[in-house]
N, C-alpha and C positions, 0 to 999 in steps of 0.2 A: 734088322727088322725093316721092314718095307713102309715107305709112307705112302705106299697108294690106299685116296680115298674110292670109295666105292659112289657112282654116280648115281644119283636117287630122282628119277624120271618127275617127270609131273603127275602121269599115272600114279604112281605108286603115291604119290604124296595125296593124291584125289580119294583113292582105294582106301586108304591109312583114315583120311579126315572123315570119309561115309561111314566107316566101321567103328570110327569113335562115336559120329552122331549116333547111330543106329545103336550103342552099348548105351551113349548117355537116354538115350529114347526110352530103353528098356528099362535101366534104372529108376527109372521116373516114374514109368507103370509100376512096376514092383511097389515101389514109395508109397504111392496110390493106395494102391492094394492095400495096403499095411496100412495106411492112413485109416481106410475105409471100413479097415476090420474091427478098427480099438474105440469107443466110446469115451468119453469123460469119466462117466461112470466107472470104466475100468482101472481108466490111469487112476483113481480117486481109491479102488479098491489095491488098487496093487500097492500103493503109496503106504494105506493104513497097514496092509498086512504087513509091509519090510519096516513101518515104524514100530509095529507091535513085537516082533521079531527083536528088533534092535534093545526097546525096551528090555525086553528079557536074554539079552546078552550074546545077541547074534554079530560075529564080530563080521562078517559078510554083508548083514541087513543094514547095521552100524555106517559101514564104509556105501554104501549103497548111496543113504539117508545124509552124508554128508556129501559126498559126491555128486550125487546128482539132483537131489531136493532142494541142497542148501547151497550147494553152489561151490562146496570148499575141494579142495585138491583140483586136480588137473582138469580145465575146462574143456566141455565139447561144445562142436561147433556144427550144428545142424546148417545144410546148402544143399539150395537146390539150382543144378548148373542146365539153365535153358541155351540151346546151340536152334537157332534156327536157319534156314538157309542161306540167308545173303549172309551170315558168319559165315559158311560152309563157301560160297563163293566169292567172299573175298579175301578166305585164307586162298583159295587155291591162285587168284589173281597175283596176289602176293608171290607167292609160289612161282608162278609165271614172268613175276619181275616189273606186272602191272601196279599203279598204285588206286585205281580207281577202279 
């Protein structure tokens, strides 16, 4: 088996970092979106309905209700990942072999 590595330009690492910002960019709008669509009111409705559910032996509503209401089993981790430019130019400096 060969141990050539394959050489990875600065271009390419430039290309690589704008296509991430620009996916985390989008990300973020979507997020937005969905932020902007749900109300209090909603999360408050959706909550009662999967406790009412669970009440009456929804084993789905149930695991819901402890899950994510109350906190029990495996935690999630809501993050919002801001990349703004001088991140974007000082990976690529880095890249380059610069430190500042």
């Amino acid at each position: 088996m060969s141990s050539e590595q394959k050489q990875v330009t600065i271009a390419e690492i430039e290309t690589s970092i704008a296509m991430e910002s620009a996916t985390v960019a989008m990300q973020g709008k979507l997020r937005q979106a969905i932020f902007n669509s749900i109300s209090e009111q909603d999360v408050s409705a959706i909550v009662k309905k999967q406790v009412e559910k669970a009440k009456n032996g929804d084993d789905a509503a149930l695991q819901f209700v402890m899950k994510y209401v109350l906190g029990f089993g495996k935690s999630i981790n809501l993050q919002q990942i801001n990349v703004v430019s001088t991140d974007i130019e000082t990976a690529a400096r880095m890249a380059k072999g610069g430190r500042k």
